[in-house]
PDB file with SEQRES, HELIX, SHEET and CRYST1 records, atoms N, CA, C and O in Angstrom:
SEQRES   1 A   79  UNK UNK UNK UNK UNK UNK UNK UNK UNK UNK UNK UNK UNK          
SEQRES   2 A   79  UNK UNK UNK UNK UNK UNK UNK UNK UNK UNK UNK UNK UNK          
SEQRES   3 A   79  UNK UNK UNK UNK UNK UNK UNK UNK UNK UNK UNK UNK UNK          
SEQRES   4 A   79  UNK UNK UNK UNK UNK UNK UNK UNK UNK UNK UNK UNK UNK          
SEQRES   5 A   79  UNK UNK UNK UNK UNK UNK UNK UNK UNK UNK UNK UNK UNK          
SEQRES   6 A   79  UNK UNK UNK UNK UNK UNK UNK UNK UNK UNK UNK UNK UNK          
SEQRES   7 A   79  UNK                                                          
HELIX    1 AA1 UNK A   37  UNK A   39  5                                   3    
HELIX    2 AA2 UNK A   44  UNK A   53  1                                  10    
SHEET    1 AA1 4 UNK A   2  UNK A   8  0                                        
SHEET    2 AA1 4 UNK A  11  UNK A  19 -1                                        
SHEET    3 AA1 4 UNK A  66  UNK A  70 -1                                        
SHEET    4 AA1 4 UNK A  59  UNK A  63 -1                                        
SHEET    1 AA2 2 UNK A  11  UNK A  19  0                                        
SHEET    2 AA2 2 UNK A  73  UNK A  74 -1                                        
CRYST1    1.000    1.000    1.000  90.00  90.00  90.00 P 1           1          
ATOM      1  N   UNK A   1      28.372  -0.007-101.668  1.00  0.00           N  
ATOM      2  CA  UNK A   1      29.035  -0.107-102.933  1.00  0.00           C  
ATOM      3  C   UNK A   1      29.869  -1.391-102.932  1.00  0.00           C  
ATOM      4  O   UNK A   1      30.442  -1.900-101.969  1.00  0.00           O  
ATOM      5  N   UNK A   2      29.835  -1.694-103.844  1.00  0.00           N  
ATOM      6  CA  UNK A   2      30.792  -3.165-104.112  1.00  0.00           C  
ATOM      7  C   UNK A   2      31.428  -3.483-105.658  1.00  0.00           C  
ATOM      8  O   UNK A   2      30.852  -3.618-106.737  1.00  0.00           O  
ATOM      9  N   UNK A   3      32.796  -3.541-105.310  1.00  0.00           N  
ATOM     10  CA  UNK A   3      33.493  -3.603-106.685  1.00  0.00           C  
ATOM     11  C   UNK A   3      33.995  -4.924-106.687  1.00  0.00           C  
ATOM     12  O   UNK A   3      34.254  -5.547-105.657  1.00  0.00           O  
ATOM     13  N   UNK A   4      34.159  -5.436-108.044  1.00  0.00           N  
ATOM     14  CA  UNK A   4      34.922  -6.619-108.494  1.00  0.00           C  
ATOM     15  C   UNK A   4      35.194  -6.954-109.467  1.00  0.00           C  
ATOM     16  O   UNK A   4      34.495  -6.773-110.464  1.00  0.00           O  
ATOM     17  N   UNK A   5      36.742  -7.780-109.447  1.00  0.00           N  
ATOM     18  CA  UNK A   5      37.748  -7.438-110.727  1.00  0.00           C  
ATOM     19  C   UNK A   5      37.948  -9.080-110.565  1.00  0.00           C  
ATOM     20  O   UNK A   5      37.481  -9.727-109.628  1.00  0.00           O  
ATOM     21  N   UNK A   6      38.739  -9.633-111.669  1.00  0.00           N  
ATOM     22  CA  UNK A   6      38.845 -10.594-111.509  1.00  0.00           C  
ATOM     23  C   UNK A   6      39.884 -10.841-113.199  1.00  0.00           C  
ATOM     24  O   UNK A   6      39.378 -10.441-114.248  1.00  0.00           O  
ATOM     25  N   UNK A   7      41.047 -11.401-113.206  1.00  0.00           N  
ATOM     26  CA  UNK A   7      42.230 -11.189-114.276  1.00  0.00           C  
ATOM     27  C   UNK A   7      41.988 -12.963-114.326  1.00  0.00           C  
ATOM     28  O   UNK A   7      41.709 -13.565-113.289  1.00  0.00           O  
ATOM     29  N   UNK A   8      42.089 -13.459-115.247  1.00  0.00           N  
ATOM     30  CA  UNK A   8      42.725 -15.018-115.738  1.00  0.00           C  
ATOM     31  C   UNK A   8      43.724 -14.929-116.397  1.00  0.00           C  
ATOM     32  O   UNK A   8      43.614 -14.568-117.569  1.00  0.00           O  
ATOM     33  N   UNK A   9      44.718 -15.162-115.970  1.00  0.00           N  
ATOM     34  CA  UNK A   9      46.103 -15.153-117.278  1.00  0.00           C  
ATOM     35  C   UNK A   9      46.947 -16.698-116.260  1.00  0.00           C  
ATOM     36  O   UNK A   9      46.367 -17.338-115.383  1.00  0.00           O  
ATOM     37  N   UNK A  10      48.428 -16.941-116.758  1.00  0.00           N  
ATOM     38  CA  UNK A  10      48.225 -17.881-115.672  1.00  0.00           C  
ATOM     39  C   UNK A  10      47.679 -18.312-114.485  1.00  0.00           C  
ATOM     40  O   UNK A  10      47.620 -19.518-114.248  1.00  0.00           O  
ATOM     41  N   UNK A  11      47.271 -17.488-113.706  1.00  0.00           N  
ATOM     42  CA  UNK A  11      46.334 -18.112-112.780  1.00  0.00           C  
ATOM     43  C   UNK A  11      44.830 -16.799-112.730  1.00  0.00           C  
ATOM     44  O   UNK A  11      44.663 -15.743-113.341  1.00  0.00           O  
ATOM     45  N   UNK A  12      44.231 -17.321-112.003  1.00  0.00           N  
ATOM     46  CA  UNK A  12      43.141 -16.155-111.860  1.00  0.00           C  
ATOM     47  C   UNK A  12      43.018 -15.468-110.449  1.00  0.00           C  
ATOM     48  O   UNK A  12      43.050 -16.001-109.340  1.00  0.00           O  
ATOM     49  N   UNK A  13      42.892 -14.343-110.736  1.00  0.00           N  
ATOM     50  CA  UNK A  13      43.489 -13.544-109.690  1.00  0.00           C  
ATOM     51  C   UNK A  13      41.903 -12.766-109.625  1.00  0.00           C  
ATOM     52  O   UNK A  13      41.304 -12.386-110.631  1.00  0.00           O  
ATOM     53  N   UNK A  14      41.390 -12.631-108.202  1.00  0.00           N  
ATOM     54  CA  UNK A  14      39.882 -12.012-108.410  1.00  0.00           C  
ATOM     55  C   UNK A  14      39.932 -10.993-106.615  1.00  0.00           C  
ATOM     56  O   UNK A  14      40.274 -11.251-105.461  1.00  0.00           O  
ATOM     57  N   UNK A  15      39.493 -10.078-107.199  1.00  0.00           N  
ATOM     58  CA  UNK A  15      39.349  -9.417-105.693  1.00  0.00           C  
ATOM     59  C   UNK A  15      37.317  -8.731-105.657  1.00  0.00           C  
ATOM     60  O   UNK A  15      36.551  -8.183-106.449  1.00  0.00           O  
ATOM     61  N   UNK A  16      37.287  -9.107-104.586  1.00  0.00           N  
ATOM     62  CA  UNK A  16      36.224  -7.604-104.017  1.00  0.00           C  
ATOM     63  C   UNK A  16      36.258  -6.905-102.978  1.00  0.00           C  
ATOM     64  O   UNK A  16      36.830  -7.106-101.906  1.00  0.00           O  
ATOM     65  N   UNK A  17      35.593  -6.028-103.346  1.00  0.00           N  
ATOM     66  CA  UNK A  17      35.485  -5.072-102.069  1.00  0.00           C  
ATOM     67  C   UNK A  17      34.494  -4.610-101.754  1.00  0.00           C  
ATOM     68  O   UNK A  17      33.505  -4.602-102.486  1.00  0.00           O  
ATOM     69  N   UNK A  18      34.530  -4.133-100.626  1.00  0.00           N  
ATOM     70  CA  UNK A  18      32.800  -3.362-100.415  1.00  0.00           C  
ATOM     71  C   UNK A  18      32.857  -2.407 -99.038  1.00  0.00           C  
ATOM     72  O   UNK A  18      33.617  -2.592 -98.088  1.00  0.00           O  
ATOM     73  N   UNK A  19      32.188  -1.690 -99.125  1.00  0.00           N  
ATOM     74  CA  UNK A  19      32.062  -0.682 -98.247  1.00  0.00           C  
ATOM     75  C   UNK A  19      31.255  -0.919 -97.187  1.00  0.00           C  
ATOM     76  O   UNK A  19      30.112  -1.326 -97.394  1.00  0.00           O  
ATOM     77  N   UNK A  20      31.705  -0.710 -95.934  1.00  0.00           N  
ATOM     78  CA  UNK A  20      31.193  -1.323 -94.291  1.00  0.00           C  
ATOM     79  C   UNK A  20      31.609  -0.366 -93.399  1.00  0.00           C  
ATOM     80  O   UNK A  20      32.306   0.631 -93.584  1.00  0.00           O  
ATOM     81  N   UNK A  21      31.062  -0.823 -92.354  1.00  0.00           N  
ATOM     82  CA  UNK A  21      31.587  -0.297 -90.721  1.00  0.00           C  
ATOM     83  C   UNK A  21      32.534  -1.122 -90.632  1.00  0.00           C  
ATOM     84  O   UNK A  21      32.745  -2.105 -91.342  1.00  0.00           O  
ATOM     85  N   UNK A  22      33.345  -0.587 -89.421  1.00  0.00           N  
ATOM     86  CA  UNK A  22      34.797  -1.108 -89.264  1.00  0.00           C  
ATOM     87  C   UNK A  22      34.922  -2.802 -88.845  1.00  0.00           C  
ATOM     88  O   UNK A  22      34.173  -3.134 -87.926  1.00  0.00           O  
ATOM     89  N   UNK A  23      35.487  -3.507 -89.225  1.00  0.00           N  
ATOM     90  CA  UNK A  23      35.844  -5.051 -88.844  1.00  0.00           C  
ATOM     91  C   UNK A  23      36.645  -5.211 -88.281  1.00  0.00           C  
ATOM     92  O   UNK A  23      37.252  -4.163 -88.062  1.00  0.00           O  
ATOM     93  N   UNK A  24      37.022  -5.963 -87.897  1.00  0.00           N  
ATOM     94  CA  UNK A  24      38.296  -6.720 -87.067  1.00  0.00           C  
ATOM     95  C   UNK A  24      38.428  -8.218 -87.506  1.00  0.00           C  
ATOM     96  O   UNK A  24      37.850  -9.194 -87.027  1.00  0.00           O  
ATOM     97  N   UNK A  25      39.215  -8.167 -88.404  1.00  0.00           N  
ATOM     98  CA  UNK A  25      39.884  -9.624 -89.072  1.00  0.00           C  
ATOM     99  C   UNK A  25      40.622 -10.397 -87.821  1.00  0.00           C  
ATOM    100  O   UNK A  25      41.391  -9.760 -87.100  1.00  0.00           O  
ATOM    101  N   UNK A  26      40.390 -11.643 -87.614  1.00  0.00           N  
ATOM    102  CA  UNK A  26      41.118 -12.494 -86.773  1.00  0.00           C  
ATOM    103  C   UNK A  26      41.467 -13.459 -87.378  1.00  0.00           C  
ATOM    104  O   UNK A  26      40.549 -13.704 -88.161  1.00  0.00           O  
ATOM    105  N   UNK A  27      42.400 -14.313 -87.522  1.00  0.00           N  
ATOM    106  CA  UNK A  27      42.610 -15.531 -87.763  1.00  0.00           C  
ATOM    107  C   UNK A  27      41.863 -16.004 -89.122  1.00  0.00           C  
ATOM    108  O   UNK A  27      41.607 -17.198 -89.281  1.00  0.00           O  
ATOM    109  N   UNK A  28      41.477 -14.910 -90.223  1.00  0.00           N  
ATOM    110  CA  UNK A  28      41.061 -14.985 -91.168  1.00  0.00           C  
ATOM    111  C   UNK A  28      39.887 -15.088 -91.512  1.00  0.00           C  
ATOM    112  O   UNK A  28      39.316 -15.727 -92.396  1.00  0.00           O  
ATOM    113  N   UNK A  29      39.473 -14.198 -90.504  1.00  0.00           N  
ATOM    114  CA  UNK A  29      37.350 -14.710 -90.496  1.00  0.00           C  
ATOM    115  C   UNK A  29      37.162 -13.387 -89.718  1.00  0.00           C  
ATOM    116  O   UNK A  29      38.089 -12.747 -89.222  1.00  0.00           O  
ATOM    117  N   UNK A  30      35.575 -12.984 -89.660  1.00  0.00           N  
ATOM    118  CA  UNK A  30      35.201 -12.042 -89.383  1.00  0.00           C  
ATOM    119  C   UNK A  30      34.114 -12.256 -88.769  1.00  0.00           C  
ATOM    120  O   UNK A  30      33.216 -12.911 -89.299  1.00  0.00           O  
ATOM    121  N   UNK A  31      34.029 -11.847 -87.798  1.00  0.00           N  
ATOM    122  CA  UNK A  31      32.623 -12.348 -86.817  1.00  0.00           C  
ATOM    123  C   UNK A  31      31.785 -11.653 -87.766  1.00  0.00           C  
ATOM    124  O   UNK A  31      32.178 -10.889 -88.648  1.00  0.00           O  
ATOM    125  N   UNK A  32      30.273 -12.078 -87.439  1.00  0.00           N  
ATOM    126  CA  UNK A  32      29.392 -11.039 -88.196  1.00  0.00           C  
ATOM    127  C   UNK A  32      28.818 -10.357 -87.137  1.00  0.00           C  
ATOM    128  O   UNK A  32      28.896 -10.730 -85.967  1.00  0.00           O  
ATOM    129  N   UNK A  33      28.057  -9.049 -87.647  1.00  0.00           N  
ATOM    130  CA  UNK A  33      27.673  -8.095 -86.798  1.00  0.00           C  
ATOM    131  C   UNK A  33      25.895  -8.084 -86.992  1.00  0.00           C  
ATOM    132  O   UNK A  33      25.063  -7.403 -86.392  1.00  0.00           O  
ATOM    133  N   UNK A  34      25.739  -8.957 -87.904  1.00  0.00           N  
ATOM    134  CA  UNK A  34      23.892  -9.395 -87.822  1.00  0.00           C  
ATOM    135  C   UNK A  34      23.457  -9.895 -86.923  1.00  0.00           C  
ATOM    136  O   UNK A  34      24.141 -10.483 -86.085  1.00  0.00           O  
ATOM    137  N   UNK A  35      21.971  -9.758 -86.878  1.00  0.00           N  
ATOM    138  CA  UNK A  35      21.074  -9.895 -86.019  1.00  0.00           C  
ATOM    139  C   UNK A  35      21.355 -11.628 -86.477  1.00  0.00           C  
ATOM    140  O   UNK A  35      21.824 -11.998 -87.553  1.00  0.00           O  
ATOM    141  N   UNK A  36      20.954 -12.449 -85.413  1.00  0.00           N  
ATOM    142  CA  UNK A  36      20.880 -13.785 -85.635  1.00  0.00           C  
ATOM    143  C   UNK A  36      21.947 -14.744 -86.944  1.00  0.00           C  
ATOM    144  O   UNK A  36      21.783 -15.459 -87.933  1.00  0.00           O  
ATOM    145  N   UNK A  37      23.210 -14.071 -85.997  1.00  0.00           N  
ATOM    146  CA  UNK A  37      24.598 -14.742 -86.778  1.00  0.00           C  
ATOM    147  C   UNK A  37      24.930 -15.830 -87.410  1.00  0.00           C  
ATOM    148  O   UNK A  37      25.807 -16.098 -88.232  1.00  0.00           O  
ATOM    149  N   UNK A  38      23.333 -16.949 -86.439  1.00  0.00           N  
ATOM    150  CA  UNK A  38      23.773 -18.324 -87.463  1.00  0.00           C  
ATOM    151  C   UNK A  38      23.483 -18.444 -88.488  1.00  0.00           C  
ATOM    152  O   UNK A  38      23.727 -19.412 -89.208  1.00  0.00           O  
ATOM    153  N   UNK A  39      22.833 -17.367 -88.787  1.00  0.00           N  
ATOM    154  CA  UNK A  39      22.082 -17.314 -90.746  1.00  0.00           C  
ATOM    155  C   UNK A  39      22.686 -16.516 -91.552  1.00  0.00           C  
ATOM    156  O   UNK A  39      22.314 -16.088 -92.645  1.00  0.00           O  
ATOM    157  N   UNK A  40      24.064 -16.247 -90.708  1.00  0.00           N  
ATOM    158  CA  UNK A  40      25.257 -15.442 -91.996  1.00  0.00           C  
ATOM    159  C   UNK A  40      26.677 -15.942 -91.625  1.00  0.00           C  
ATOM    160  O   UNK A  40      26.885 -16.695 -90.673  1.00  0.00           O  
ATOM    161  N   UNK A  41      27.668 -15.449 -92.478  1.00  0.00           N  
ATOM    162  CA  UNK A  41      28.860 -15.342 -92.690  1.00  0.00           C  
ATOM    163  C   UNK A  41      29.298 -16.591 -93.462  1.00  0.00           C  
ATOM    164  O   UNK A  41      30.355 -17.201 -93.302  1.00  0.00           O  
ATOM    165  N   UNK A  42      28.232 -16.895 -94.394  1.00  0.00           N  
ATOM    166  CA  UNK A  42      28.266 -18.454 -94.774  1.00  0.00           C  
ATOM    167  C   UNK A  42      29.257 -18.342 -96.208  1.00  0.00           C  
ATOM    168  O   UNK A  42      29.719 -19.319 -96.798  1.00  0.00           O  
ATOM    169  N   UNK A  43      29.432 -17.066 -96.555  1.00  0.00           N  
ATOM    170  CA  UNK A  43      29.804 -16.864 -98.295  1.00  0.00           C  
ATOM    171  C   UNK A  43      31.441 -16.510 -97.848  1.00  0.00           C  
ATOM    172  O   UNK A  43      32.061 -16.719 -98.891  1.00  0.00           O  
ATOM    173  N   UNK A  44      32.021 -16.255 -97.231  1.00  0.00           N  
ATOM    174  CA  UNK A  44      33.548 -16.217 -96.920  1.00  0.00           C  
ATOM    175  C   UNK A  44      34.044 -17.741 -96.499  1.00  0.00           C  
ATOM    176  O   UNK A  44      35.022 -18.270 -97.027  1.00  0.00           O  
ATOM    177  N   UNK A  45      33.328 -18.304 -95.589  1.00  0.00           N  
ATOM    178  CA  UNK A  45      33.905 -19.618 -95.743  1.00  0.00           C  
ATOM    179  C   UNK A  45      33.697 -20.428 -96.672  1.00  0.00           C  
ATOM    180  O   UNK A  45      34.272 -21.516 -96.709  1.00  0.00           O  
ATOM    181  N   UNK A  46      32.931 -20.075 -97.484  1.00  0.00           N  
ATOM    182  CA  UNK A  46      32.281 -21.570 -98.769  1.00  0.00           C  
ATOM    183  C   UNK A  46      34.219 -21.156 -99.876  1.00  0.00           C  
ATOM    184  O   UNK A  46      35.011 -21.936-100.405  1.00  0.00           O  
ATOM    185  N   UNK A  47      34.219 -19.572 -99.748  1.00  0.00           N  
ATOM    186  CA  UNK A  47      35.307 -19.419-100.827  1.00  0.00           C  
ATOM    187  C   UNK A  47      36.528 -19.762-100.785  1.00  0.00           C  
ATOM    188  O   UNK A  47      37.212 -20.042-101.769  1.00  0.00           O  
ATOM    189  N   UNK A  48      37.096 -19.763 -98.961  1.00  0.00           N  
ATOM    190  CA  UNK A  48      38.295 -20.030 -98.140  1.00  0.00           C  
ATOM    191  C   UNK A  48      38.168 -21.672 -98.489  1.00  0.00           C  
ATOM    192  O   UNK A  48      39.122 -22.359 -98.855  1.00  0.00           O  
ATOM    193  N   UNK A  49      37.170 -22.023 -98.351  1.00  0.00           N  
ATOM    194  CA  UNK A  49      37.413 -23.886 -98.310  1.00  0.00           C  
ATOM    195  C   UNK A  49      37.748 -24.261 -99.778  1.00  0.00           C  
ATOM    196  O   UNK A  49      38.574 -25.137-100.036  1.00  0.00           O  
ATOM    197  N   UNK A  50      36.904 -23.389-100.975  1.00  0.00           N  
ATOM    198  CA  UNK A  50      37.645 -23.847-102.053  1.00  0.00           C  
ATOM    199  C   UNK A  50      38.717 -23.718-102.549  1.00  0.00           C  
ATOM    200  O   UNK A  50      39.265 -24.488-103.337  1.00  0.00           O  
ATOM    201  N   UNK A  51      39.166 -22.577-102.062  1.00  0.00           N  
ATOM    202  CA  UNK A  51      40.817 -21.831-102.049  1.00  0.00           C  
ATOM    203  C   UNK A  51      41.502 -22.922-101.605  1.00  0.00           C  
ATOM    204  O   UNK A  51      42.154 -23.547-102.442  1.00  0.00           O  
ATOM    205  N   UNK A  52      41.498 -23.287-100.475  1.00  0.00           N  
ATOM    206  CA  UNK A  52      42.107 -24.123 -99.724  1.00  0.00           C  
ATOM    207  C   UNK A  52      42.066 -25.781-100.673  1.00  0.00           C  
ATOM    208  O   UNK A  52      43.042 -26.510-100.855  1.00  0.00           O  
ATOM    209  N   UNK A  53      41.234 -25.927-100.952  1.00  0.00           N  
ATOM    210  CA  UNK A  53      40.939 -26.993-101.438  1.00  0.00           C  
ATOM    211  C   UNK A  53      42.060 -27.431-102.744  1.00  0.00           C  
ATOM    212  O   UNK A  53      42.443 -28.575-102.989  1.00  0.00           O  
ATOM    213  N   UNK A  54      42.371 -26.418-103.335  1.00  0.00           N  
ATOM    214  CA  UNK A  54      43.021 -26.019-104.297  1.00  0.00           C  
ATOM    215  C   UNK A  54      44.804 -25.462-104.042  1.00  0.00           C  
ATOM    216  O   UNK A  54      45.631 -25.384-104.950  1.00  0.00           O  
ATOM    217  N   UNK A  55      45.004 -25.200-102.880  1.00  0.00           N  
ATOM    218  CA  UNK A  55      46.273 -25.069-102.109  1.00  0.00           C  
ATOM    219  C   UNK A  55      46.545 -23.459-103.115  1.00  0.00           C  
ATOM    220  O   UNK A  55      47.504 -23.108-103.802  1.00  0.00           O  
ATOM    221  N   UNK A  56      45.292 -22.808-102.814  1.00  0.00           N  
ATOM    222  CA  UNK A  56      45.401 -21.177-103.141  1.00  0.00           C  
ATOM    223  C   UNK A  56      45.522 -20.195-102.452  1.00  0.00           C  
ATOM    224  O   UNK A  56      45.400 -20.562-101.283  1.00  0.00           O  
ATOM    225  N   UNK A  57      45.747 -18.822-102.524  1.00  0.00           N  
ATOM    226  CA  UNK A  57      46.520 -18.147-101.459  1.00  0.00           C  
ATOM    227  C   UNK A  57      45.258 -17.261-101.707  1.00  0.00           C  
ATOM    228  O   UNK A  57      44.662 -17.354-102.780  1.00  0.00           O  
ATOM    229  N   UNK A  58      44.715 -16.143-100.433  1.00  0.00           N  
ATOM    230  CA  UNK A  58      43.798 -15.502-100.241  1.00  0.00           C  
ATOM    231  C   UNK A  58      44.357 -14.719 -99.098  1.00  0.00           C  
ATOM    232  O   UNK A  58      44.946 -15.244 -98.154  1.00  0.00           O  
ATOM    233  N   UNK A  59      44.032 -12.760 -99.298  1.00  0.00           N  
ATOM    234  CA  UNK A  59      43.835 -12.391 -98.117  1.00  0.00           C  
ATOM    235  C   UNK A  59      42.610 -11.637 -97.931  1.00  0.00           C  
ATOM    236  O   UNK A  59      41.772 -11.463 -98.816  1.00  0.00           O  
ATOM    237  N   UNK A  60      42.560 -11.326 -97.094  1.00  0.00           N  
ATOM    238  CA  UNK A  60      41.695 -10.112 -96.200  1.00  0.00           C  
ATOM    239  C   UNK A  60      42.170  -9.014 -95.332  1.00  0.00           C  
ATOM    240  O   UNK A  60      42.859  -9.172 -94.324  1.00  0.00           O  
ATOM    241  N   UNK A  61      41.525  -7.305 -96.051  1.00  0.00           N  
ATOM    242  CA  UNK A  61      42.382  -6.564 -95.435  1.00  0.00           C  
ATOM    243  C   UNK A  61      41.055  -5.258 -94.857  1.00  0.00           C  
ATOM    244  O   UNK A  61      39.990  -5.350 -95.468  1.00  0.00           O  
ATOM    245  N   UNK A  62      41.108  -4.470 -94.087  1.00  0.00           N  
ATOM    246  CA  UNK A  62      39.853  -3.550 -94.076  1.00  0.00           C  
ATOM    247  C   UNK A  62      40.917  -2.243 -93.638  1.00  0.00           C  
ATOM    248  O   UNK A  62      41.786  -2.086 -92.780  1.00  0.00           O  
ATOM    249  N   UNK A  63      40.302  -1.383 -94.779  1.00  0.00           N  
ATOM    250  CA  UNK A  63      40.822  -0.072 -94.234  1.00  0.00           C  
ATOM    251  C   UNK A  63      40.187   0.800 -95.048  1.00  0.00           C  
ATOM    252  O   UNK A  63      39.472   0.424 -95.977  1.00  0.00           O  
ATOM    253  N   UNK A  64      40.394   1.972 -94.771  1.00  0.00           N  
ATOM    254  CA  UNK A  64      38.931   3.340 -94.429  1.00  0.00           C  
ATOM    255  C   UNK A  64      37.646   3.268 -95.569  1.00  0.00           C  
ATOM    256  O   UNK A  64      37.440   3.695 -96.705  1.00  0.00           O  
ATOM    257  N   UNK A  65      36.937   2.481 -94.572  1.00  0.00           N  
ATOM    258  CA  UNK A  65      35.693   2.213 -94.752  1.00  0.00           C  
ATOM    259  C   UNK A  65      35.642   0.959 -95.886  1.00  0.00           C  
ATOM    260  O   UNK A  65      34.603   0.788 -96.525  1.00  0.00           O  
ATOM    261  N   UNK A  66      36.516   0.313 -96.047  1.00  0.00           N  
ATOM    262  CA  UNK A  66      36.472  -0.712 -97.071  1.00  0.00           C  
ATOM    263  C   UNK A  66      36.978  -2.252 -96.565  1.00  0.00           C  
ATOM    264  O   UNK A  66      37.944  -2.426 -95.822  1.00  0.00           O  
ATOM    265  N   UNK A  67      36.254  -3.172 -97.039  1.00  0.00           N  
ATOM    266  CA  UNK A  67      36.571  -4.259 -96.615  1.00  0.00           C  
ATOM    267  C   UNK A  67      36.760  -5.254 -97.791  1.00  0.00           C  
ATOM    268  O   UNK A  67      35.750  -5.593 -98.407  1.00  0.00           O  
ATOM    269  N   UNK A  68      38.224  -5.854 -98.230  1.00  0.00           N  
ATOM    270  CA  UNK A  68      38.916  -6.296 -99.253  1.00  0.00           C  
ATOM    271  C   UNK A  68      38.934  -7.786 -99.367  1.00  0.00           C  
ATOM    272  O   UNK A  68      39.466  -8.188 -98.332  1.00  0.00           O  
ATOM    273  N   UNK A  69      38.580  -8.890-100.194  1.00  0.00           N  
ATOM    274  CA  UNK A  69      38.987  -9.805-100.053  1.00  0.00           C  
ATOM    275  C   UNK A  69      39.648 -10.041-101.707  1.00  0.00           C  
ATOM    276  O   UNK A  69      39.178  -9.653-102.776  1.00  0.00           O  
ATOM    277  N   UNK A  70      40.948 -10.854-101.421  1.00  0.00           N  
ATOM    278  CA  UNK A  70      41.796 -11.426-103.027  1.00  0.00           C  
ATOM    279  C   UNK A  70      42.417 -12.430-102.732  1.00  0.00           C  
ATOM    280  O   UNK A  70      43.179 -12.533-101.771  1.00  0.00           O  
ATOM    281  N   UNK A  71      42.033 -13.648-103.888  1.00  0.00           N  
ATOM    282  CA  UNK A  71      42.373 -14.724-104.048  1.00  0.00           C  
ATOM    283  C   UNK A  71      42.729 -15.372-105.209  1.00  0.00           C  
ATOM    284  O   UNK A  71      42.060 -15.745-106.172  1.00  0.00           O  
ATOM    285  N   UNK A  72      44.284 -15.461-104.861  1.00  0.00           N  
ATOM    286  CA  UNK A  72      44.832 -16.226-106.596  1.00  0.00           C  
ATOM    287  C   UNK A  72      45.052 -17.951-106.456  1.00  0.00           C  
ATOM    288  O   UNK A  72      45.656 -18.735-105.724  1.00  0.00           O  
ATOM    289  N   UNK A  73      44.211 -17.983-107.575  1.00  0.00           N  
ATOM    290  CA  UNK A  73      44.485 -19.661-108.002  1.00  0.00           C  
ATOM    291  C   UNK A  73      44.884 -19.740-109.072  1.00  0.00           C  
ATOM    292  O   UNK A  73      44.589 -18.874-109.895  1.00  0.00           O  
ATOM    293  N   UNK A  74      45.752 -20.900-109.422  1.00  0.00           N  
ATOM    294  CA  UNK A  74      46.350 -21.425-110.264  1.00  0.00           C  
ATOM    295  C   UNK A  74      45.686 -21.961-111.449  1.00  0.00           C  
ATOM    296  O   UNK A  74      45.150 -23.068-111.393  1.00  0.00           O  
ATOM    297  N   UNK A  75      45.680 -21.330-112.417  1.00  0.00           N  
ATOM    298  CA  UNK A  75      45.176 -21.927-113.828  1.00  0.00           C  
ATOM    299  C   UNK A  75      45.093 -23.022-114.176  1.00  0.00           C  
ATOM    300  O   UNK A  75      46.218 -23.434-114.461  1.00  0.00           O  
ATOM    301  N   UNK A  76      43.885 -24.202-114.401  1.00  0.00           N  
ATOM    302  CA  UNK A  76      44.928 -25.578-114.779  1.00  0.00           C  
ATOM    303  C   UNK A  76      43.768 -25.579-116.372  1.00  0.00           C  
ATOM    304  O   UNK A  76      42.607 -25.265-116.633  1.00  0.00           O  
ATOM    305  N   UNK A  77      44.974 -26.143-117.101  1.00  0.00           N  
ATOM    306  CA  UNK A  77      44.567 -26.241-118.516  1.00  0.00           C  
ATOM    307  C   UNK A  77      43.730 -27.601-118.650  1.00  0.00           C  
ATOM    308  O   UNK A  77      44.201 -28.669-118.258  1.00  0.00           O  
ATOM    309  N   UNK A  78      42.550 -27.503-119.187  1.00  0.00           N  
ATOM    310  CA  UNK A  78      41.967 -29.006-119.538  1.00  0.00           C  
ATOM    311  C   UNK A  78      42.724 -29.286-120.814  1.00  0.00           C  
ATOM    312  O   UNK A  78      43.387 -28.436-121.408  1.00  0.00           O  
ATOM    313  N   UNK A  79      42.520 -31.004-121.331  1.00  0.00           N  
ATOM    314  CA  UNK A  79      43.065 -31.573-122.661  1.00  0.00           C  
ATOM    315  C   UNK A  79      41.951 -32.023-122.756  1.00  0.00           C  
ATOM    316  O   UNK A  79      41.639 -32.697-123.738  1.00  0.00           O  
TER     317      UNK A  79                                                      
END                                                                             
């Protein structure tokens, strides 16, 4: 199962979640538990680098049976 919300008002605020076996968050990354690891975990860092890129705040949290990620960025208005 996988849910996702996502608010724009001054900034945009977006979470998902999804349902897993248990993780262990380190240092903001998550090993993967697939067969032949170098052909995953590619979609958490592509989002952290744009976060970052943007000087946006993001966490990651896992608890019973759910694994959470939310990240707010700052609205910027075009002219």
């Amino acid at each position: 199962m996988i849910r996702v919300s996502a608010v724009l008002k001054q900034s945009f605020l977006f979470s998902v979640r999804n349902t897993t076996l248990p993780v262990e968050i380190k240092n903001d990354t998550i090993q993967t538990t697939k067969p032949n690891a170098s052909l995953h975990g590619f979609g958490l860092s592509n989002i952290k680098l744009i976060l970052n890129k943007y000087h946006a705040d993001f966490v990651m949290d896992y608890e019973d049976g759910w694994f959470q990620f939310t990240g707010e960025i700052e609205a910027q208005v075009r002219k």
